[in-house]
Residue, then its C-alpha position, 0 to 999 in steps of 0.5 A: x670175836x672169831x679166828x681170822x682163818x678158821x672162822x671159829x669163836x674165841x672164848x675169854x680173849x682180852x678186849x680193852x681200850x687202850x686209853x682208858x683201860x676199860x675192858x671185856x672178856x669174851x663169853x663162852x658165845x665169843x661176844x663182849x662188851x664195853x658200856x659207858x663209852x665217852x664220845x672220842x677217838x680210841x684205840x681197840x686192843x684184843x690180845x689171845x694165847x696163840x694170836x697175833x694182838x689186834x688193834x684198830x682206831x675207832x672214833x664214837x659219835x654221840x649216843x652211838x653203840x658200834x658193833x665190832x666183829x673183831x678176826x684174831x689171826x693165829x702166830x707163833x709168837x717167839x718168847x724172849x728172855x724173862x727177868x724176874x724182879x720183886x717189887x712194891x707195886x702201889x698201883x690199884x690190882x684188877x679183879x682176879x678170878x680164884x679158883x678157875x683155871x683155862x685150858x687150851x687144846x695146844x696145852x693138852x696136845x703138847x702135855x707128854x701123855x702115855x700112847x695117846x693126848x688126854x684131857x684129864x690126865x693134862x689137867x691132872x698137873x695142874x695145881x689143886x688137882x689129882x689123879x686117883x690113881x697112876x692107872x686112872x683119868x678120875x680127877x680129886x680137885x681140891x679134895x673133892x671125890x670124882x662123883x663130885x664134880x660136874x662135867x659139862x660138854x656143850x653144857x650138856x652134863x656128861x657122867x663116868x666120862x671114861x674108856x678102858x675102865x677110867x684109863x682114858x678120858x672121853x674127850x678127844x682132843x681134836x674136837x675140843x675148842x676151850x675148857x675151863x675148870x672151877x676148883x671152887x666157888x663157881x658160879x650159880x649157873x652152873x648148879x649145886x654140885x659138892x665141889x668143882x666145875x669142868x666146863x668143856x666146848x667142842x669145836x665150832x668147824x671152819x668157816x671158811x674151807x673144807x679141812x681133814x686130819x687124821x692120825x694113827x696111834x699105838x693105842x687109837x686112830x683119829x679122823x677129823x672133818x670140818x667144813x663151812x656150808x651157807x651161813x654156818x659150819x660143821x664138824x665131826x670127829x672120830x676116834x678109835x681104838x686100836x688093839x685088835x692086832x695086838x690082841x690077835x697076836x696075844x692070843x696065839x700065845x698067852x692065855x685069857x687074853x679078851x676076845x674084844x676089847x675096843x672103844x670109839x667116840x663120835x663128836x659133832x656139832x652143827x652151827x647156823x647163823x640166822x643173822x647178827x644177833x642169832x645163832x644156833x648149833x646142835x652138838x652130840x656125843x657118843x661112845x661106846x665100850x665093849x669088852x669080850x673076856x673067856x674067863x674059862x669054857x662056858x664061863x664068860x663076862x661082857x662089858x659095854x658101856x658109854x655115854x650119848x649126849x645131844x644139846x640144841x643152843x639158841x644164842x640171842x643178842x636182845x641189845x648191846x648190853x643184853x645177851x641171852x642163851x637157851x638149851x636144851x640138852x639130854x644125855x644118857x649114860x649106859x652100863x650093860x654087863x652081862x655074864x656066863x657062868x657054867x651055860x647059865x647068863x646073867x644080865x643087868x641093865x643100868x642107864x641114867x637119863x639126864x634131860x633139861x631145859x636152860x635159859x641164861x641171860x647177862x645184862x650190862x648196864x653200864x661198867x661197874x655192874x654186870x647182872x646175870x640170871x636165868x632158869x634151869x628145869x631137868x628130869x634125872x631117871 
């Protein structure tokens, strides 16, 4: 399932036969399926925050499995007046996930946010979850301590995602395409970490024309670019800070104000269609922070840190009811501090480097089973 403008996939969209009620979601890859289909005439429904429903009329012959490539068009869909009313509902409740939350890039832009949209401080308001302090993006859900929830981009594993000393998140709002967020009870794929799952994905890129934007804010500038090439996509997006002139001006008139004091993030991702049933893309992530502080004469103290992430996806429909992806992924966060106290430097070196190899596979046998399995081998220095 894809955006009928952009081309990009749609991640957990509703899929459903109007007769039977029969139904799917979309995976994180924008594929779905609907086993165990009597021969027949049907109506396909599909439905997404943003989008306009799509419906189609289809007819099954016997022992046919159909492909549909399903392209939702994107609306403003005006909202009338809601009436609520308690009532006993004896009708048989669907499966509910607990515990996971999806968040749209539309929820994070529109949040009211101080000098700049973010991420984790959006998702701060959400029920369950916390900052850790008013000047911090660090995230306590449901109890659990920052360090205890794993981050993903990409699948890839991301630590101490944070400019300005945890101000700020390192997700920048234009590239990201889709988040959801595990309070609790997430599933095996995604590991044994002590208490929640943030899983993030960046942008695919327009498939279908050249597009830019760019902005300026009080605290960072943004440019985005994106664009279709020969049977895929790409994207990149930039984001910096923007203090120096407000840093120059301090300085002519407070003391210990910072000599530098920036960061910047790069996002990218690449995708390739090989045919109908294969898909590759390459995603990266950079960032950098760097802090410049005279604490006084021959005395000073330097900061620079931040995060690269790299990750390879091969995407694989083996059949209509056996889906499969594989990734490898590295990622490496660095703290290099550095001081200078009466003409004698200090320096020390920190980095973790985070490389792993990934295989899932889903398999749907029929409507009331979905099976999933899969492996994971990683190196963490």
């Amino acid at each position: 399932m894809k955006d009928a403008r952009s081309g990009e996939t749609l991640i957990q969209a509703n899929v459903y036969l109007v007769e039977t009620l029969q139904g799917s979601t979309t995976n994180n890859s924008g594929y779905y399926v609907i086993p165990d289909l009597a021969p027949g005439r049907y109506t396909l429904m599909a439905s997404y925050i943003g989008y306009e429903d799509f419906r189609q009329a289809i007819e099954l012959m016997p022992g046919e499995n159909r492909r549909i490539d399903i392209e939702m068009a994107p609306a403003v869909i005006q909202g009338r007046a809601v009436t609520v009313e308690a009532s006993a509902d004896s009708s048989i409740e669907k499966e509910k996930p607990i515990g996971v939350i999806n968040v749209q890039p539309l929820f994070v832009k529109e949040i009211p946010s101080v000098l700049e949209s973010d991420l984790f401080r959006s998702i701060q308001l959400l029920p369950g979850i916390k900052a850790a302090s008013d000047f911090s993006s660090g995230l306590y859900i449901r109890g659990g301590s920052p360090d205890q929830t794993l981050i993903l981009l990409d699948r890839t594993t991301v630590y101490n995602p944070s400019h300005f000393f945890g101000f700020f998140s390192t997700f920048n709002a234009d590239a990201i395409k889709d988040v959801r967020i595990f309070k609790g009870g997430y599933p095996s794929e995604y590991g044994g970490r002590l208490g929640s799952v943030i899983d993030i994905y960046n942008r695919d890129g327009n498939r279908k024309e050249f597009q830019g934007r760019a902005s300026l804010g009080m605290l960072a500038s943004r440019i985005t670019l994106e664009g279709p090439f020969s049977g895929g996509s790409w994207m990149l997006a930039l984001r910096r800070s923007t203090l120096e002139p407000l840093l120059a001006v301090l300085r002519n008139n407070v003391d210990d104000v910072p000599d530098a004091f920036y960061f910047y993030d790069l996002n990218g991702k690449i995708n390739y269609d090989a045919g109908p049933n294969d898909r590759f893309n390459l995603s990266f992530y950079t960032g950098t922070d760097n802090v410049e502080f005279p604490v006084a004469e021959n005395t000073e103290f330097n900061l620079n840190y931040g995060n690269r992430t790299l990750s390879a996806n091969w995407t694989h429909v083996f059949s209509h009811q056996l889906f499969s992806n594989f990734t490898v992924t590295g990622s490496e966060y660095f703290n290099y501090p550095s001081f200078l106290l009466s003409g004698t430097a200090f320096e020390r070196d920190n980095e973790v480097v985070d490389l792993s190899v990934k295989g899932d596979f889903q398999f749907v046998p029929n409507r009331k089973h979905e099976l999933k399995a899969g492996f994971w081998a990683g190196d963490l220095t």
